[in-house]
Residue frames relative to the residue before (quaternion, step in Angstrom):
aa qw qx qy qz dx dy dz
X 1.0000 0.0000 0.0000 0.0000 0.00 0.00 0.00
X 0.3541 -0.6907 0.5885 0.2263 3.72 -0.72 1.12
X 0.0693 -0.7767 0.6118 0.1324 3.55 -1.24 0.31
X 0.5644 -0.5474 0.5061 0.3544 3.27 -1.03 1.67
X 0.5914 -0.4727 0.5604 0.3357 3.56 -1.84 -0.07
X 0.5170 0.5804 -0.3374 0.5311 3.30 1.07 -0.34
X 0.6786 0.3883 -0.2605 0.5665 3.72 0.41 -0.89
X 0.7053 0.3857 -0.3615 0.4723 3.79 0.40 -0.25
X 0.5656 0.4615 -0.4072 0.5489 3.43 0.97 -0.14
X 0.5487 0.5101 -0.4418 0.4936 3.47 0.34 -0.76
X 0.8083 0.3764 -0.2226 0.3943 3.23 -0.32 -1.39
X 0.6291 0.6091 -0.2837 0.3908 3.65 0.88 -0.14
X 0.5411 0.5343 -0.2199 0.6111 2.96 1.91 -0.86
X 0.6557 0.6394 -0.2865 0.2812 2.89 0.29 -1.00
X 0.6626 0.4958 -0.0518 0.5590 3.29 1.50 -1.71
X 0.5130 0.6279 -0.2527 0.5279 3.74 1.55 -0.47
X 0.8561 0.3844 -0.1277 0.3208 2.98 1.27 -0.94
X 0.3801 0.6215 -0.2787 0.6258 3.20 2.31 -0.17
X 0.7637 0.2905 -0.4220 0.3928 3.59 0.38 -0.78
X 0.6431 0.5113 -0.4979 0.2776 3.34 0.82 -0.56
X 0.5187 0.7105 -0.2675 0.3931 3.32 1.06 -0.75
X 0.7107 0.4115 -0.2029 0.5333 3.07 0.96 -0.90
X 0.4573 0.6584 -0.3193 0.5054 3.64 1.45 -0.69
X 0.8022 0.4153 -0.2262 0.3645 3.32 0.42 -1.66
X 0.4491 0.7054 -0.3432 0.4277 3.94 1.72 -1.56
X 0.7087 0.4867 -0.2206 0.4607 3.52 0.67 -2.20
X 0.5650 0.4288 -0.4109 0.5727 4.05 0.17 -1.17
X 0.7760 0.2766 -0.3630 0.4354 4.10 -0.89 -0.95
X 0.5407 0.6245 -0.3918 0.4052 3.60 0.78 -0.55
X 0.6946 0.4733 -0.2088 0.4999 3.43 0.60 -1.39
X 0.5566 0.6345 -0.4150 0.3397 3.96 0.73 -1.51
X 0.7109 0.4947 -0.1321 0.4821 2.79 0.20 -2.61
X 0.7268 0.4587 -0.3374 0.3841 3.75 -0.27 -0.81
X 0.5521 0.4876 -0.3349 0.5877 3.70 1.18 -0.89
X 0.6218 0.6253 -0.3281 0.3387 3.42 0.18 -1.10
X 0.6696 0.5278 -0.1359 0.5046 3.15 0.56 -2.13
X 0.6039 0.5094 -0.3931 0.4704 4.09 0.51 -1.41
X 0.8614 0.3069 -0.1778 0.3636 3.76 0.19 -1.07
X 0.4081 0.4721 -0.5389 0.5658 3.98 1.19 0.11
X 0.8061 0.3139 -0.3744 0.3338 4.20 0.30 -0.85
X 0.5151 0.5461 -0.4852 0.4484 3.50 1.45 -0.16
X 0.6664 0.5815 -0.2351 0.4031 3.26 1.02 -0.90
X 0.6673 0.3640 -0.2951 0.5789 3.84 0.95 -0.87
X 0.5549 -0.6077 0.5632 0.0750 4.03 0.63 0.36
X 0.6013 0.5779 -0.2537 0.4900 3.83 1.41 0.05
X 0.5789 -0.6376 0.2645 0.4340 3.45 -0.70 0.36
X 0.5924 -0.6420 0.2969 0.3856 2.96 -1.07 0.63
X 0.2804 -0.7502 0.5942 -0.0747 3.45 -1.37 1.56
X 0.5152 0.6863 -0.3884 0.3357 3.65 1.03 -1.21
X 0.7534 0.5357 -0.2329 0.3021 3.30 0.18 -1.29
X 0.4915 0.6397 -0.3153 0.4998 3.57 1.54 -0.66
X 0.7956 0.1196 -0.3699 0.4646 3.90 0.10 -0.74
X 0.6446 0.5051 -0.4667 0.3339 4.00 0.77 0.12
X 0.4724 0.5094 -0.5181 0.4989 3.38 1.25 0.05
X 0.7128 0.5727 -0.2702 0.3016 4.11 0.67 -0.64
X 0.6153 0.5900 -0.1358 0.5049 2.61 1.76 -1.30
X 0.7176 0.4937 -0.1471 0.4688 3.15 1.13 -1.03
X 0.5420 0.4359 -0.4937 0.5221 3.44 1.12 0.27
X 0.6254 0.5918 -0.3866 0.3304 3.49 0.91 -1.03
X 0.6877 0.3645 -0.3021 0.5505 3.64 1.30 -1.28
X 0.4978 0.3223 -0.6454 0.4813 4.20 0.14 0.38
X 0.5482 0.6244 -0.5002 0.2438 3.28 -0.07 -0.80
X 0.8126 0.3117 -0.0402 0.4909 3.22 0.67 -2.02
X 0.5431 0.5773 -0.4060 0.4549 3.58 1.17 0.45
X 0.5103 0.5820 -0.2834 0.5661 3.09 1.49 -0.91
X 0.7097 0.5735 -0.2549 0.3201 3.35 0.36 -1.22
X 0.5739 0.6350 -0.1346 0.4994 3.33 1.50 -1.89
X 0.7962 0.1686 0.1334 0.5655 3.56 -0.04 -1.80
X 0.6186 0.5539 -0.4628 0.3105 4.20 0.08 -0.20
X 0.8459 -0.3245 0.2836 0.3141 3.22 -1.01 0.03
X 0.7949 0.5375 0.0112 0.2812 2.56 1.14 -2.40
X 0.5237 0.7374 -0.2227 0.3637 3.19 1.85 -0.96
X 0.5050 0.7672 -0.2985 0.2594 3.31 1.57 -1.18
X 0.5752 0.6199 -0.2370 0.4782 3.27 1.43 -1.79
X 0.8968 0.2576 -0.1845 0.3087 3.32 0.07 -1.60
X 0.3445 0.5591 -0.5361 0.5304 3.68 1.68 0.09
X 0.7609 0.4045 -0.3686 0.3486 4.12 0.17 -0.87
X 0.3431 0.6357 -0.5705 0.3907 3.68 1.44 -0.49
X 0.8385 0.4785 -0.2316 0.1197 2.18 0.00 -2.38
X 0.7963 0.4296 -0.2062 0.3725 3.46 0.59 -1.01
X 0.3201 0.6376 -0.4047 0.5721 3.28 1.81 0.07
X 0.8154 0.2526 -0.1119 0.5088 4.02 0.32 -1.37
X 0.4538 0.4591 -0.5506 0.5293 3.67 1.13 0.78
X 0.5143 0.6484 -0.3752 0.4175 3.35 0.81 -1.42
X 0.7885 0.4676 -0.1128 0.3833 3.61 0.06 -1.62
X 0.7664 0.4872 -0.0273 0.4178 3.15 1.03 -0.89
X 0.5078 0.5507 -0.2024 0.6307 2.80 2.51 -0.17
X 0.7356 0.4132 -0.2048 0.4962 3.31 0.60 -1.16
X 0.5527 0.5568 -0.3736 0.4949 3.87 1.18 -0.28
X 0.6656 0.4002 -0.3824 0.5005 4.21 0.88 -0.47
């Protein structure tokens, strides 16, 4: 399938927009996690902190993987396959 220049731009955006996203997930990821590290350095209790960044951190490989992996390729093509569909149906 050829793709107009228009459709590569699209799709380019598109991908522009996952990484920021992912950029933005990672940055609140880091805050909140920094945050969290010093309320338990601060509360002098056992350590707890590490519990949501081990969680969190699957969620952000996950979505890095998703963003920049291999695997993402597929579901970027879903997706625009079921925009596609989902366009021509309005």
């Amino acid at each position: 399938m050829m793709r107009t220049e228009h459709d590569k731009t699209r799709v380019a955006a598109e991908r522009a927009d996952d990484q920021i996203g992912f950029y933005i997930n990672l940055a609140v990821y880091l805050l909140v996690n920094a945050i969290l590290v010093g309320l338990n350095v601060q509360s002098g209790e056992a350590w707890w902190a590490q519990w949501p960044a081990l969680g969190w951190g699957m969620g952000i490989a996950g979505h890095a993987l998703a963003v920049f992996g291999s695997t993402p390729r597929i579901f970027a093509e879903w997706r625009l396959r079921r925009i596609n569909r989902l366009r021509s149906q309005l």
